[in-house]
VOBALUM-979562 format. One record per residue: residue in three letters; x, y, z of N, C-alpha, C, CB in turn. Coordinates in Angstrom, 2 decimals. Glycine has a CB too. Layout:
! VOBALUM-979562
+---------+---------+---------+---------+---------+---------+---------+---------+---------+---------+---------+---------+---------+
: residuo :    n.px :    n.py :    n.pz :   ca.px :   ca.py :   ca.pz :    c.px :    c.py :    c.pz :   cb.px :   cb.py :   cb.pz :
+---------+---------+---------+---------+---------+---------+---------+---------+---------+---------+---------+---------+---------+
:     Ala :       X :       Y :       Z :       X :       Y :       Z :       X :       Y :       Z :       X :       Y :       Z :
...
+---------+---------+---------+---------+---------+---------+---------+---------+---------+---------+---------+---------+---------+
//
This chain:
! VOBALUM-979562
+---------+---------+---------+---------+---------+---------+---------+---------+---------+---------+---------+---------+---------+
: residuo :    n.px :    n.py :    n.pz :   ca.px :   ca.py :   ca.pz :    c.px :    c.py :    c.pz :   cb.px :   cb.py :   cb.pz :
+---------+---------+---------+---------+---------+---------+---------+---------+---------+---------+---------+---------+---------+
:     Unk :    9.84 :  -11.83 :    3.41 :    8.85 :  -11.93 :    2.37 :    8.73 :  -10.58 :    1.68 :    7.48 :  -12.40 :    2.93 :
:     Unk :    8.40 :  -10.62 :    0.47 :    8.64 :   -9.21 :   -0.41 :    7.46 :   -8.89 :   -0.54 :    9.36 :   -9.21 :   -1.86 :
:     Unk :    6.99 :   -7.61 :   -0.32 :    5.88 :   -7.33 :   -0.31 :    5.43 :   -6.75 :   -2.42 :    5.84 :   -6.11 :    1.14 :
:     Unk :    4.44 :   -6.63 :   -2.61 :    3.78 :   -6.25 :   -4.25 :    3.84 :   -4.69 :   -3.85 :    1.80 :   -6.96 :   -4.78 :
:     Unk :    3.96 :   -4.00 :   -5.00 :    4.37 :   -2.78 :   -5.27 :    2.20 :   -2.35 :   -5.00 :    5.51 :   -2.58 :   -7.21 :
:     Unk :    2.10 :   -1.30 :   -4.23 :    1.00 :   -0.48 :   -4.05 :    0.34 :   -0.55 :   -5.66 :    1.49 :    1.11 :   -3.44 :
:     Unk :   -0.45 :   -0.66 :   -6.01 :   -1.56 :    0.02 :   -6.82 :   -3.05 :    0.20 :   -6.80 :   -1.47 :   -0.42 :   -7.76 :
:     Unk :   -3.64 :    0.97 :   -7.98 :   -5.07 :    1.77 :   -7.82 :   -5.13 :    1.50 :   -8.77 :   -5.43 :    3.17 :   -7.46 :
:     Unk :   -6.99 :    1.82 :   -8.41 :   -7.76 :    1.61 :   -9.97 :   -9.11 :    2.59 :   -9.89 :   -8.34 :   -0.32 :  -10.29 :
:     Unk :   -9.55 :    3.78 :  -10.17 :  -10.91 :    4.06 :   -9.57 :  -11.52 :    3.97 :  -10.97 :  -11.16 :    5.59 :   -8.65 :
:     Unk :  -12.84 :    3.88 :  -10.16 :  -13.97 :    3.39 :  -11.41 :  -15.05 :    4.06 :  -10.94 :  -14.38 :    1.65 :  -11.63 :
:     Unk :  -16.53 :    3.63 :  -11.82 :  -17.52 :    4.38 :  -11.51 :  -17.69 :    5.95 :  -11.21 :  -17.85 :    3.80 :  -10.66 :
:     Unk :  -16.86 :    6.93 :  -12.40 :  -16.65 :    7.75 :  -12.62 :  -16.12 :    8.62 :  -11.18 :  -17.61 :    8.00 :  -13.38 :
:     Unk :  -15.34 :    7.63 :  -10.67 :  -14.78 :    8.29 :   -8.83 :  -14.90 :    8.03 :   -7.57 :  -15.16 :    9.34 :   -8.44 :
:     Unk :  -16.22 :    7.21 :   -7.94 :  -17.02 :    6.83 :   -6.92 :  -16.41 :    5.99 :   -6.06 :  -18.11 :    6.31 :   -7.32 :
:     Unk :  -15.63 :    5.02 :   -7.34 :  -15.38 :    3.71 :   -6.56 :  -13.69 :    3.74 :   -6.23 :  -15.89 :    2.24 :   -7.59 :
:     Unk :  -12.73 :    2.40 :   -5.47 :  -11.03 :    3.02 :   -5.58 :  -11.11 :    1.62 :   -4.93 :  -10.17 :    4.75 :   -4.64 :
:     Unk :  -10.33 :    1.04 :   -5.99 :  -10.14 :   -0.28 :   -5.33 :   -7.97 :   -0.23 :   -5.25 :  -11.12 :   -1.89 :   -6.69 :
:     Unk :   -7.69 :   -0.86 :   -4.30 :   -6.47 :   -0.98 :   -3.55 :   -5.93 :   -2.18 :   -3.52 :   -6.58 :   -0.60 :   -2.32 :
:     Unk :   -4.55 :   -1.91 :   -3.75 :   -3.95 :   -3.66 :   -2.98 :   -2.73 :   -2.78 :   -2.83 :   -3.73 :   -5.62 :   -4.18 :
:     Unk :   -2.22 :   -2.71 :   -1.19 :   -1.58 :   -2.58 :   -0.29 :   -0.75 :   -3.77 :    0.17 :   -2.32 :   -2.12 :    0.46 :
:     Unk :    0.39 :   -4.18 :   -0.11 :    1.30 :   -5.17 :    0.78 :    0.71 :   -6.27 :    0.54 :    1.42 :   -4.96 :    2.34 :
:     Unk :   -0.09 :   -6.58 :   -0.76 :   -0.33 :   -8.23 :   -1.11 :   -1.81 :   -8.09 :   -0.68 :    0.71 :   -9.60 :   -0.12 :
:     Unk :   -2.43 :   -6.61 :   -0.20 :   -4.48 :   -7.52 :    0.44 :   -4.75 :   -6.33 :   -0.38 :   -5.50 :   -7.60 :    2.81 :
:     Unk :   -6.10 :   -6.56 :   -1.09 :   -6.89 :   -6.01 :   -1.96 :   -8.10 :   -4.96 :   -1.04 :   -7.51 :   -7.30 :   -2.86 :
:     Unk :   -8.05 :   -3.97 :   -1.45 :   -9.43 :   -3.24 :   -0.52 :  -10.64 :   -2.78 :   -1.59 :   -8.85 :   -1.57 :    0.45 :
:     Unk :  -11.48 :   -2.64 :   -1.14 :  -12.06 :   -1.85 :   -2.49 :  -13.16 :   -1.25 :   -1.83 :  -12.59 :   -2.81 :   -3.93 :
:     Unk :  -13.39 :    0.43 :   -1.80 :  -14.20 :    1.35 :   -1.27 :  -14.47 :    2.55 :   -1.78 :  -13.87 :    1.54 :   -0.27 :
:     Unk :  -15.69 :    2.68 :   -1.60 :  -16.04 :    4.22 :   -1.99 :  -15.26 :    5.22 :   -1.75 :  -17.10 :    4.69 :   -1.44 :
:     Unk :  -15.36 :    6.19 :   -2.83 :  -14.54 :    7.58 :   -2.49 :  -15.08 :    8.12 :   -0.93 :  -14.93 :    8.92 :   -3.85 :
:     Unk :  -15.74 :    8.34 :   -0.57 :  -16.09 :    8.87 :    0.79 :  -15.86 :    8.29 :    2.02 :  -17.24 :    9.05 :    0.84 :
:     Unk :  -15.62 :    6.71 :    2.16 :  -14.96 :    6.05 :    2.57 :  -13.25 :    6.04 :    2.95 :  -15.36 :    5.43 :    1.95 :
:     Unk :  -12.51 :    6.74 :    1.60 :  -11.64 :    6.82 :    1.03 :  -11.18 :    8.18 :    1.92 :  -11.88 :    6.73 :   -0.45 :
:     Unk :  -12.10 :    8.97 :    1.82 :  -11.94 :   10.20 :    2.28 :  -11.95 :   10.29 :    3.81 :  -12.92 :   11.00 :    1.70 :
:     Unk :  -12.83 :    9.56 :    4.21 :  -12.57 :    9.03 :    5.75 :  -11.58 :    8.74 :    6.60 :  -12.95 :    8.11 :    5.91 :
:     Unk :  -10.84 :    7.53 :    5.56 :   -9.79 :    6.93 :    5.97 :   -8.51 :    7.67 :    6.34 :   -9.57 :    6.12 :    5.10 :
:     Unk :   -8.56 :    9.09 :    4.93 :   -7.12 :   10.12 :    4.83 :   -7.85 :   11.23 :    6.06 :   -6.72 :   11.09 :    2.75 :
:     Unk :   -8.68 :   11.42 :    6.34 :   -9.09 :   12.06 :    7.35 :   -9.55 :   13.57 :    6.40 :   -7.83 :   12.11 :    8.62 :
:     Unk :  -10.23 :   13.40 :    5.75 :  -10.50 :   14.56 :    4.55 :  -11.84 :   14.46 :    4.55 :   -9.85 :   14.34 :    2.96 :
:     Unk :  -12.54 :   15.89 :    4.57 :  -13.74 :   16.02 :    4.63 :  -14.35 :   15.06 :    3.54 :  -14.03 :   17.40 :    4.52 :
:     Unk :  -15.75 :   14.98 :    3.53 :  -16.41 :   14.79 :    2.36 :  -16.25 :   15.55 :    1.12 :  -17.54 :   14.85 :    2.64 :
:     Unk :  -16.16 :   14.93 :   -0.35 :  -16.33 :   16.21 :   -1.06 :  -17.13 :   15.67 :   -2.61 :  -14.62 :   17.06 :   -1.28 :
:     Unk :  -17.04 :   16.35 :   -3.33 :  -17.90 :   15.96 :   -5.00 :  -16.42 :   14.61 :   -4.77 :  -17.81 :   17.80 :   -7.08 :
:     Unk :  -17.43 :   13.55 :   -6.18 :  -16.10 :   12.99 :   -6.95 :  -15.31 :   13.21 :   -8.06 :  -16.24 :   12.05 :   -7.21 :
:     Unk :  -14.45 :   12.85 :   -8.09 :  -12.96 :   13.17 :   -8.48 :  -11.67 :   12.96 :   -8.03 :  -12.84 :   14.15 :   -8.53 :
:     Unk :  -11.15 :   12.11 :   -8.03 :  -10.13 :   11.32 :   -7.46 :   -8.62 :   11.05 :   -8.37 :  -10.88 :    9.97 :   -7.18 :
:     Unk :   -7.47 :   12.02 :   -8.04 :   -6.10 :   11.35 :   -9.15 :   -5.45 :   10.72 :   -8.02 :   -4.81 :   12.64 :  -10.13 :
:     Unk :   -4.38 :    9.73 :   -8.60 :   -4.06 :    8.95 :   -7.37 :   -2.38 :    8.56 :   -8.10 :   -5.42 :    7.37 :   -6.97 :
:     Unk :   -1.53 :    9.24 :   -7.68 :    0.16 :    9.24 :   -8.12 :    0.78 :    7.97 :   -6.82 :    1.11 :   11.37 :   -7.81 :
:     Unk :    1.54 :    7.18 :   -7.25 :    2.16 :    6.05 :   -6.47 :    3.54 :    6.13 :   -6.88 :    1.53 :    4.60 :   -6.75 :
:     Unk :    4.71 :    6.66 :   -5.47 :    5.83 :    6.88 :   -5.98 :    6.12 :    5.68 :   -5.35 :    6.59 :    8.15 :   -5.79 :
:     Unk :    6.74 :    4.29 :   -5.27 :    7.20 :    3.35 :   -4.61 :    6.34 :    2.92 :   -3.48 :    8.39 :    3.68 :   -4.26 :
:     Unk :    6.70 :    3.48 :   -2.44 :    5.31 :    2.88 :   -1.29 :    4.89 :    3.91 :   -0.64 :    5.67 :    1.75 :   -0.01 :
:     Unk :    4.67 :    5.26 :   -1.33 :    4.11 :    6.32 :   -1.30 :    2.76 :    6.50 :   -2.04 :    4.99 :    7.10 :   -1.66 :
:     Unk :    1.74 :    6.86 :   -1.43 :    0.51 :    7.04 :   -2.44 :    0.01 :    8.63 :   -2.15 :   -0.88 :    5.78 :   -2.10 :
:     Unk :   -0.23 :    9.21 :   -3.78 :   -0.53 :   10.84 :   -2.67 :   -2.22 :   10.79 :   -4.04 :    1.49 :   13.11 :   -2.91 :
:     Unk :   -3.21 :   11.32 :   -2.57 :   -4.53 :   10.95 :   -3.34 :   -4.97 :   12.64 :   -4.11 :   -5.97 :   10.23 :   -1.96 :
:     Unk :   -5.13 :   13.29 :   -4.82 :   -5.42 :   14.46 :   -5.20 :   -7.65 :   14.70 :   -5.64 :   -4.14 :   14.59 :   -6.65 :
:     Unk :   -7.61 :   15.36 :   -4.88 :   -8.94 :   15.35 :   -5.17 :   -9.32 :   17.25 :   -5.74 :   -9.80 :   14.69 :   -3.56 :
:     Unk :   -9.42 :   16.58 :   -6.84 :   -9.61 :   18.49 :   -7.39 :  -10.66 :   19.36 :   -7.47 :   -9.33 :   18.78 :   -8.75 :
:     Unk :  -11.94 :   18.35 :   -7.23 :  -13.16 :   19.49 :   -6.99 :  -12.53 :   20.45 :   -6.22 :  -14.57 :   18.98 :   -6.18 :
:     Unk :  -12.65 :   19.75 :   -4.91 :  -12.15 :   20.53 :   -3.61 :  -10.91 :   20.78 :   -3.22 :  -12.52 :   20.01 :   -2.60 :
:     Unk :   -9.63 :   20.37 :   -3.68 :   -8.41 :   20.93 :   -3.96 :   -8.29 :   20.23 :   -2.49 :   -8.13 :   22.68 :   -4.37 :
:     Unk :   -8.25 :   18.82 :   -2.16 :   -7.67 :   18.31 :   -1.35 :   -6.50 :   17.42 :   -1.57 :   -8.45 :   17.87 :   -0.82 :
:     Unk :   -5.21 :   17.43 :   -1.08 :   -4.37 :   16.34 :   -1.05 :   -4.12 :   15.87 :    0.23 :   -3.22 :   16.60 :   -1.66 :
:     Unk :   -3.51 :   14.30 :    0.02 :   -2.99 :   13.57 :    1.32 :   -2.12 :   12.86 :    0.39 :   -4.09 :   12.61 :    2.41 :
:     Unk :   -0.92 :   12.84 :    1.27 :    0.16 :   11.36 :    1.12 :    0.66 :   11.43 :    1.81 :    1.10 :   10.96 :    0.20 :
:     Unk :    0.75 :    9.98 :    1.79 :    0.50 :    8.72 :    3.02 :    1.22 :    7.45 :    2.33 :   -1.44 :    8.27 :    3.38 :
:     Unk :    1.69 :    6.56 :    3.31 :    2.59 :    5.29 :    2.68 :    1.72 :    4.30 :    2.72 :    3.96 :    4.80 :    3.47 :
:     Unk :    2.21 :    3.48 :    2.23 :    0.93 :    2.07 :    1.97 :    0.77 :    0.99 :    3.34 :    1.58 :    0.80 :    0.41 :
:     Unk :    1.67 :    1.75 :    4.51 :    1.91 :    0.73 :    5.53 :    0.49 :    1.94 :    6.20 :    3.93 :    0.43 :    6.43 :
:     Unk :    1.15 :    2.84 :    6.28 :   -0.33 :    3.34 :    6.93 :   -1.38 :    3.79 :    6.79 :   -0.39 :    3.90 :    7.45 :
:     Unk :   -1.26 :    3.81 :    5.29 :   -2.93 :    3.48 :    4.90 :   -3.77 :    2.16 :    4.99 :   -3.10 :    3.72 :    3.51 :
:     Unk :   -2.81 :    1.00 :    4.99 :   -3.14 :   -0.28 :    4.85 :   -3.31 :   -0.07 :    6.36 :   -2.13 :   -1.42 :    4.12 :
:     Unk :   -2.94 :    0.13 :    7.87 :   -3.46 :    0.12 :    9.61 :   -4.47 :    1.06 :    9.01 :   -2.26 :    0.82 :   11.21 :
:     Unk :   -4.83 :    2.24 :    8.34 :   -5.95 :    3.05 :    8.98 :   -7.68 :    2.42 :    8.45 :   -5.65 :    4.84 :    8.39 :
:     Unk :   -6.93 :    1.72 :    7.28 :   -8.34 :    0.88 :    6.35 :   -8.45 :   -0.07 :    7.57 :   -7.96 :   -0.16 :    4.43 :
:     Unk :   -7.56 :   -1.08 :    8.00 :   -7.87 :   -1.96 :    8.75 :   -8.75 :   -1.39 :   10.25 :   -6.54 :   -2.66 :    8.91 :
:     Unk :   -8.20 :   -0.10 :   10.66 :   -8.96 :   -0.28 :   11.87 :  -10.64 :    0.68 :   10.87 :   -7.91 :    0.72 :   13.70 :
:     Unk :  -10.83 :    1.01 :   10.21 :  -11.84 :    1.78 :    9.62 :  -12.67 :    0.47 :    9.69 :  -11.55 :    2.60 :    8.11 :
:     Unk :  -12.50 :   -0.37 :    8.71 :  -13.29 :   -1.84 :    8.76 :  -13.52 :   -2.72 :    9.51 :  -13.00 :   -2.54 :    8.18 :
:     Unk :  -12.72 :   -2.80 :   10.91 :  -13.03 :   -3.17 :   12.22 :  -13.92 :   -2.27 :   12.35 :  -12.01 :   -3.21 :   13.26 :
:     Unk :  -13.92 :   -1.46 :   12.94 :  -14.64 :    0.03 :   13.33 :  -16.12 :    0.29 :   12.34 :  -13.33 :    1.49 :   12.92 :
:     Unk :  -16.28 :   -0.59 :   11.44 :  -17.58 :   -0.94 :   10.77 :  -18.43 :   -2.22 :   11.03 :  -17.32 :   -0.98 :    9.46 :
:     Unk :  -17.27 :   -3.30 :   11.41 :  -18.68 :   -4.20 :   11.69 :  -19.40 :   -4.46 :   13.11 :  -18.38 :   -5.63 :   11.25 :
+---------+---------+---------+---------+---------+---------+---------+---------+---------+---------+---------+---------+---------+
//
């Protein structure tokens, strides 16, 4: 089965970052977001570059980056949202 090419969308001037990873849709707050990559809290501001099934998140208040592939961002959301209810 072929999986859908990674994409993003943030809204609510940063706040918000909605996802679809391997065909499932996520949609979470930047701080949430920040959780997940294991990155402190920080202001919002969020760029988000997708090379194939690479996603690298740039956050420039605070001059944080992470990239990460969509297979394991898609396990770290999943156990984050277990790990919430």
């Amino acid at each position: 089965m072929a999986h859908s090419i990674p994409s993003a969308l943030i809204t609510d001037q940063g706040q918000r970052v909605l996802l679809r990873l391997l065909g499932r849709f996520y949609e979470l707050s930047q701080e949430d977001l920040r959780t997940v990559l294991g990155l402190p809290l920080g202001p919002p501001g969020l760029g988000i570059t997708i090379d194939h099934d690479r996603l690298r998140f740039e956050f420039a208040a605070d001059d944080q980056t992470k990239e990460i592939s969509a297979g394991q961002l898609q396990r770290r959301l999943a156990r984050h949202l277990t790990s919430r209810t």
